[in-house]
TORLUM-508624 format. One record per residue (C-alpha): residue in one letter; x negated, y, z. Coordinates in pm, whole numbers, plus 50000, padded with zeros to 5 digits. Example, Ala and Ser with C-alpha at 12.3 -4.5 7.8 and 13.67 -1.06 7.14 Angstrom:
BEGIN
A487704955050780/S486334989450714/
END
This chain:
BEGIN
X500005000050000/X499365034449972/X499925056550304/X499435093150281/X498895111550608/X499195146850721/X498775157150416/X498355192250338/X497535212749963/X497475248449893/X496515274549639/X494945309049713/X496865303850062/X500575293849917/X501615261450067/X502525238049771/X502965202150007/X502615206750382/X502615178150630/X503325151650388/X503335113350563/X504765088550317/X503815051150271/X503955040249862/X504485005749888/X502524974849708/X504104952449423/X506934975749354/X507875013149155/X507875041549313/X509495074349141/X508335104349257/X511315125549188/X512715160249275/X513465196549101/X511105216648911/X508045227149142/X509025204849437/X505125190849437/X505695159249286/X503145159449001/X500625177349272/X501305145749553/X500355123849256/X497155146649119/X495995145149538/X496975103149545/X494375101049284/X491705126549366/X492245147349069/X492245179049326/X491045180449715/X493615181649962/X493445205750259/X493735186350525/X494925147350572/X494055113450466/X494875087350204/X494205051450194/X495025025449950/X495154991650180/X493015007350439/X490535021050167/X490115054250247/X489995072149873/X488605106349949/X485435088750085/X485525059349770/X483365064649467/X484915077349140/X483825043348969/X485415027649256/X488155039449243/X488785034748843/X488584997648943/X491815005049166/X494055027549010/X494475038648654/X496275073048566/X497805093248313/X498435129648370/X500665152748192/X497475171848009/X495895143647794/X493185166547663/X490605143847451/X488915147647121/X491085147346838/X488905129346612/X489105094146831/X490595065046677/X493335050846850/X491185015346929/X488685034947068/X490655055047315/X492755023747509/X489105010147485/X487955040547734/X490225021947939/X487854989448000/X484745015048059/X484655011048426/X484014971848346/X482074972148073/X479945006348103/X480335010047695/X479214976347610/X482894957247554/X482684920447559/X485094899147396/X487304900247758/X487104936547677/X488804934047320/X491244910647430/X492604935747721/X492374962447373/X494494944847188/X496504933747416/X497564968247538/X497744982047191/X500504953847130/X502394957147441/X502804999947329/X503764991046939/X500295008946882/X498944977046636/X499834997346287/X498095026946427/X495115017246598/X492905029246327/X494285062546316/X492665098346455/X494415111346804/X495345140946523/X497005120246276/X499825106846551/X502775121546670/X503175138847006/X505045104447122/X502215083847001/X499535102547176/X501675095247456/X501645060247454/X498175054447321/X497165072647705/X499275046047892/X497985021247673/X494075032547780/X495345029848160/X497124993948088/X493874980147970/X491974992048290/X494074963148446/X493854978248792/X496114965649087/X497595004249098/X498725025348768/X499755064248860/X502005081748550/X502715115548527/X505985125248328/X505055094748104/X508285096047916/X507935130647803/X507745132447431/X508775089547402/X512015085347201/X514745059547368/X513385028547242/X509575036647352/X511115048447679/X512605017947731/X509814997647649/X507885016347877/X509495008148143/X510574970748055/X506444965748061/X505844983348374/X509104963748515/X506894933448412/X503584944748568/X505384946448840/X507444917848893/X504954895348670/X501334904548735/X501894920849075/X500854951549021/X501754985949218/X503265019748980/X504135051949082/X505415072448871/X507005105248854/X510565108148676/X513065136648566/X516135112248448/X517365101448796/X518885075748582/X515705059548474/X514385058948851/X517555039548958/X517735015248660/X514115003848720/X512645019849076/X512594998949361/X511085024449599/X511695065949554/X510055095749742/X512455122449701/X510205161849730/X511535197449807/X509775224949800/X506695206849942/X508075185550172/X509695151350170/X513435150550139/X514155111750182/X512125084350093/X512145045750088/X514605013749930/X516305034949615/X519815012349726/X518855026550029/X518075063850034/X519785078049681/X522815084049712/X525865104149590/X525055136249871/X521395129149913/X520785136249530/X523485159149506/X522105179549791/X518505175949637/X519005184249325/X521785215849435/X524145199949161/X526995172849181/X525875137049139/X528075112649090/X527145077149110/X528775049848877/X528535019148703/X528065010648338/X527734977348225/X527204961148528/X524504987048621/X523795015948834/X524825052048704/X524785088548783/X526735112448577/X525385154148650/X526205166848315/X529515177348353/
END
């Protein structure tokens, strides 16, 4: 598991998250969710020492990350951030391989191009690995990033916003192979969301943030419900069912 303690973050002296305490836990999904600027993409940037935290500590299973080596780390958790800023002219092969570097130190073996592959199959990126960062779509780009932190094959996998730019089937998709991760390699995903109904299709686990502070967190059957998201969000959320499954209407 991941437990965050005490944690505190600010900029120039504005509080963003204050006194966040929060335990992420192991083998499940975890949405980060809450309105714009509640700290959720900042809580994950500070999980995975992207920025320094104020004050507080975080450990992954007792590992305590602000004292673990970058390369150490990498063999841990994998992320993808909102900014994927990389050189354009990178084929697509070449930039889920980035992905095995902290194993292989830029000499792949054949494990190595297997784990390539692999990932470039599981995001539909086959038919394009050959192609230049530049010569993909916005959605493609996307998914080509998630593919690089699928091959790392670490036990944890942070995503930012990863269904930003992904039409419905590659959303989908995206979350039917983290689903499997999950339930079928045991691995650990946090990952922030905007579509509450995403988080309680395929979340097991939420952390709910408000202005930098934790609204509710722990078992989605559990903690989201029709006046805790309604009161989160300052809108009316209804929950329903469609098909058998969980749904919230806040459209209308």
């Amino acid at each position: 598991m991941i437990k965050v303690s005490e944690l505190t973050y600010s900029i120039a002296g504005t509080p963003i998250l204050h006194d966040i305490n929060v335990t992420l836990p192991a083998g499940r999904i975890t949405a980060l969710i809450g309105p714009n600027g509640a700290g959720k993409s900042t809580l994950l940037h500070l999980i995975s020492q992207q920025i320094p935290f104020d004050r507080g500590r975080i450990t992954m299973g007792g590992l305590d990350l602000a004292k673990t080596t970058a390369p150490a780390r990498a063999l841990k958790m994998a992320v993808v951030g909102q900014q994927l800023g990389v050189a354009s002219r990178i084929r697509i092969r070449d930039l889920v391989g980035f992905g095995r570097w902290p194993y292989n130190h830029g000499r792949p073996t054949p494990k190595d191009q297997e784990k390539i592959s692999e990932a470039l199959s599981h995001f539909d990126l086959i038919g394009l690995q050959d192609r230049f960062l530049d010569e993909v779509s916005g959605g493609q780009r996307q998914r080509a990033f998630i593919a690089m932190a699928s091959a790392q094959d670490t036990d944890w996998l942070l995503l930012d916003e990863p269904l930003n730019n992904l039409d419905l089937h590659h959303a989908r998709c995206l979350m039917t192979q983290l689903r499997e991760k999950v339930d079928r390699e045991g691995k650990s995903v946090v990952i922030v969301l905007h579509d509450l109904n995403y988080a309680i299709s395929w979340a097991d686990h939420v952390v709910a943030l408000d202005k930098g502070s934790i609204a509710f967190e722990g078992p989605l059957t559990e903690v989201a419900t029709t006046d805790s998201l309604s009161a989160l969000y300052r809108t009316p959320v209804v929950f329903g069912d469609l098909a058998g499954k969980p749904f919230v209407q806040y459209h209308r």
